[in-house]
C-alpha positions in Angstrom: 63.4 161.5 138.5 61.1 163.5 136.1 57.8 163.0 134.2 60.4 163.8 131.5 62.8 161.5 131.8 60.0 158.8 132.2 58.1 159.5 129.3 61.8 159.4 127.2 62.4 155.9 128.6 59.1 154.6 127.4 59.4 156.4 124.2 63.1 154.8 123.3 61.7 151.3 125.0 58.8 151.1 122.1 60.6 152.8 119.7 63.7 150.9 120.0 65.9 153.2 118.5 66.7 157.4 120.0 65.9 158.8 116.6 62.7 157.3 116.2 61.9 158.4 120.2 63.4 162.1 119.4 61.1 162.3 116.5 57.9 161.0 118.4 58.6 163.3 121.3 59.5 166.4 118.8 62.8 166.5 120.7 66.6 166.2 118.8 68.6 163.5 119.8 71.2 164.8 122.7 68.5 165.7 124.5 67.0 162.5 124.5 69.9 160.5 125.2 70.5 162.7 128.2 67.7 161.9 130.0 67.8 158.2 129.6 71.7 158.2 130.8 70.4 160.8 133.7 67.9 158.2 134.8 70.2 155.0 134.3 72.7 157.2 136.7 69.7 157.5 138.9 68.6 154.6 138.9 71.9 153.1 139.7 72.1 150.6 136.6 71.5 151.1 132.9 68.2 150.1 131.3 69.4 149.7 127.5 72.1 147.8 125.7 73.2 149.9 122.7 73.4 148.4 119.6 74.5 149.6 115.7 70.7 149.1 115.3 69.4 150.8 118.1 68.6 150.5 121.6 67.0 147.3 123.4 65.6 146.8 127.1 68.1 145.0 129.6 66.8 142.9 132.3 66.2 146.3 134.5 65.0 148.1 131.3 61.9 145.6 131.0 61.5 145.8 135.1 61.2 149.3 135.0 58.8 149.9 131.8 55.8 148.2 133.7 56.3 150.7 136.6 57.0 153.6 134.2 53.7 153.1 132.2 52.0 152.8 135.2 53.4 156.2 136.6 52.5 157.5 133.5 49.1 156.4 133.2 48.1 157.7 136.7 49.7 161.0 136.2 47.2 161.3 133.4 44.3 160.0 135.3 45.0 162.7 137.9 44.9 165.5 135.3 41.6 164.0 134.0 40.2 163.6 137.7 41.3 167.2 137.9 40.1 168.7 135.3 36.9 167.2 134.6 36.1 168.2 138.4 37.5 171.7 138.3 35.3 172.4 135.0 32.0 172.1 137.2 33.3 174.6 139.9 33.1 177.8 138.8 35.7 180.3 139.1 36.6 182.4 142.1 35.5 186.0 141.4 38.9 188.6 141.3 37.8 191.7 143.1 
């Protein structure tokens, strides 16, 4: 499971609909809907019921967005923890 793939599920989960997730995430739409049908293959169930309007959260779908916001909120904690901390360090001299 990617960072990727994650960050498409939330996206189509608030958007409700793949264009409107595509468009947020500057990708086209067969890209999109390929990660969320990789990770409902992963995950071993699907997350969305497909509609003529759009996409909404199953059961699983609204399990999983807690857990994926979560995940994606410490991943950028992390790279803030990093970051902040490598800025006072300076850097190693290249002989």
């Amino acid at each position: 499971m990617s960072l990727t793939h994650i960050q498409s599920f939330v996206a189509v989960a608030e958007e409700g609909h793949v264009g409107r997730a595509a468009r947020r995430l500057h990708l086209t739409q067969p890209p999109l809907s390929r990660h969320i049908l990789t990770l409902e293959d992963e995950l071993g169930t699907p997350l969305f019921e497909r509609t003529s309007r759009g996409m909404r959260l199953l059961p699983a779908g609204e399990a999983f967005l807690g857990h994926a916001r979560r995940i994606l909120a410490e991943v950028d904690a992390a790279v803030h923890t990093v970051r902040s901390r490598g800025a006072s360090i300076p850097p190693p001299h290249i002989k």
